[in-house]
N, C-alpha and C positions, 0 to 999 in steps of 0.2 A: 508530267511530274507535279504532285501536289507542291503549291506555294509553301516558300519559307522565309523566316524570318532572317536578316544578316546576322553573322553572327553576334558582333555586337552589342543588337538588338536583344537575343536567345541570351547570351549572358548578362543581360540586365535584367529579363525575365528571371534568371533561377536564382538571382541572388536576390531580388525582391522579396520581405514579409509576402507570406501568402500558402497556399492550398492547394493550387492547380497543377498537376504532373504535365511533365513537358507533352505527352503524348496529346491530351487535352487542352492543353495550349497551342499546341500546334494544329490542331485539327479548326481550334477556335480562331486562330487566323487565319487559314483556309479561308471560314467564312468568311470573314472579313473584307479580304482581296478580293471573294468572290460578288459578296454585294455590294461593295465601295464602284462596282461598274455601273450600278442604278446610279452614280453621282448624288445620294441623298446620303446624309447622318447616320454616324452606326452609333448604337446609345447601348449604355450596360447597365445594370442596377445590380448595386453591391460595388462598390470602389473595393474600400476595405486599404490595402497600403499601396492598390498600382499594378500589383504584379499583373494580372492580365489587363490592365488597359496601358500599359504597353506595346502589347499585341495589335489592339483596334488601334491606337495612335500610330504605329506605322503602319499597318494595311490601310486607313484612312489617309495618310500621309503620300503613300502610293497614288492612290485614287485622282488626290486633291480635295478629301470632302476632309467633317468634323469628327472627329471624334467626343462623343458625351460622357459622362459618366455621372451617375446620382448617388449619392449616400448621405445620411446626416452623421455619418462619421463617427457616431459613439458606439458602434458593433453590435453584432446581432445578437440574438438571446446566446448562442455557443459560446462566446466570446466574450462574456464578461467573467466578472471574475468571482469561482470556485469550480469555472465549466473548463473540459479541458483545451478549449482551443481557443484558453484566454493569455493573452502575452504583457506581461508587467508593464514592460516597455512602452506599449501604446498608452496607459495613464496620464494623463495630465494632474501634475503634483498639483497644481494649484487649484484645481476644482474635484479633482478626485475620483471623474469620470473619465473613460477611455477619450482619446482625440487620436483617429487615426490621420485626419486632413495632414499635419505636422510631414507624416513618415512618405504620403502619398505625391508631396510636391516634392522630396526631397528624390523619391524614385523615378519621377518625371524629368527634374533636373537632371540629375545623372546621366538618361537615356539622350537627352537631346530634345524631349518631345512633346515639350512645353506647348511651347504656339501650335500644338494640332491635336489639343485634349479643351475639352471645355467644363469645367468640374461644376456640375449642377448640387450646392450643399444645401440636402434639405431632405424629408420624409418623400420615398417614391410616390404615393397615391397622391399627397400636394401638389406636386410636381406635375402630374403626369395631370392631373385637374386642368391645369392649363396649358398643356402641350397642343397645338394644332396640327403640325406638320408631318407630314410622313416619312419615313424612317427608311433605310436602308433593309439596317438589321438591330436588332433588339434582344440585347444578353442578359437573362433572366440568373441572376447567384446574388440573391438577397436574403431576407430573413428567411430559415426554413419550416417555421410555424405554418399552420394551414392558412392564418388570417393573412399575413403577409407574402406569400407567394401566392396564394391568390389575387390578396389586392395588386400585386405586381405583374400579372400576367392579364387582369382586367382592364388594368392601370394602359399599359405599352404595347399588350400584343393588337390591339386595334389599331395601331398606327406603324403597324409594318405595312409596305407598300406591298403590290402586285408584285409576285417575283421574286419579293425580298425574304430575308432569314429571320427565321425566330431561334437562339439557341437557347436551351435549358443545361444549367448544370445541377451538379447533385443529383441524378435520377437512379435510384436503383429501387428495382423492383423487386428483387428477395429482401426483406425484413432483415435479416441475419446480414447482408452488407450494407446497410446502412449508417452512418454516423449523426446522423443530426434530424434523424428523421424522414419520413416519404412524403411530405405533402410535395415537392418537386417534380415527383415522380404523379402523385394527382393531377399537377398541373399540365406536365407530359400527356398522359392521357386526356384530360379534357381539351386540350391543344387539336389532339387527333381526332379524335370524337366530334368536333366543332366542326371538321368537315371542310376547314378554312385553311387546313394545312397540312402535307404529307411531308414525310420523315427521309430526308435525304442520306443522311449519315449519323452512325454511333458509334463513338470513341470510349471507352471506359463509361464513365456517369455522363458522360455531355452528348448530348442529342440535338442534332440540326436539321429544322423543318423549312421549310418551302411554304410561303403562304398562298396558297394555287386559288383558292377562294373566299367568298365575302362572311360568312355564316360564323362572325366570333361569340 
């Protein structure tokens, strides 16, 4: 029987700001439980308000590892505002730009799951500049422009371990179901193509590979 999250857990998932249908949350903590057994970090890019690193902080929390998560927190090109997948509420009056951090501890708080999230606030390719370590698994739902899911999958998929998961979300491959764009779905395929990774499972948009080789 595929891993699940307690309940809970799944009701602080669907009441959190966010995007991700429970089917794809649930499949994304699958990963989770399943690479949290490498005993290394499961890291995601794209925080946004929590809702799915909720998921990797208790399948990490299982495990005994960390849970990561990186965003600079002022939202992606979708998500600002006259795009439609901008939300008023995330504004910060006082500067007048989006500040998702605010909404992201408060969903943490809530769950429990504080001490088993480690919120990395800054731009991914910064980040990921000075990352050395290897990875468990590595959740690719950040900008969905070409330049930044590329630099994001540059950035992190090199430091997934032997073993370990790379997921992608947002993938769709017909044009006509896309909302924000294919370069995800780019990234997807350059992932396969690289040679360094096979595709274990597909839920809706989210795709979970296996990194079986070195060739990123």
């Amino acid at each position: 029987m595929p891993a699940a999250p307690k309940p809970d857990i799944l009701a602080a998932f669907e009441a959190a700001k966010g995007f991700m249908p429970v089917d794809e949350g649930l499949a994304l903590y699958g990963a989770g439980v399943e690479a949290g057994e490498l005993g290394l970090p499961l890291l995601e890019v794209g925080t946004y308000c929590g809702r799915s690193t909720l998921l990797l902080a208790d399948a990490a929390r299982q495990a005994g590892v960390t849970a990561l998560t990186v965003d600079h927190h002022r939202g992606s090109e979708e998500q600002q505002p006259g795009w439609d997948y901008h939300d008023p509420e995330t504004v910060d009056p006082e500067v007048g730009l989006m500040d998702t951090l605010p909404a992201f501890r408060r969903t943490l708080h809530k769950a429990g799951l504080e001490e088993h999230v480690v919120a990395l606030v800054g731009r991914s390719p910064q980040v990921a500049k000075i990352w050395n370590s290897p990875l468990g698994l590595v959740f690719v739902d950040g900008g969905h422009t070409d330049e930044h899911a590329t630099a994001d999958y540059e950035g992190w998929a090199p430091h997934v371990a032997e073993g370990g998961l790379l997921v992608i979300h947002d993938v769709f491959p017909e044009p006509e179901d896309e909302f924000t764009g294919q370069a995800p779905y780019r990234v997807y395929l350059r992932a396969l193509e690289s040679g360094a990774f096979t595709e274990t499972s597909v839920t809706g948009s989210l795709r979970v590979l296996r990194r079986t080789g070195a060739g990123i």
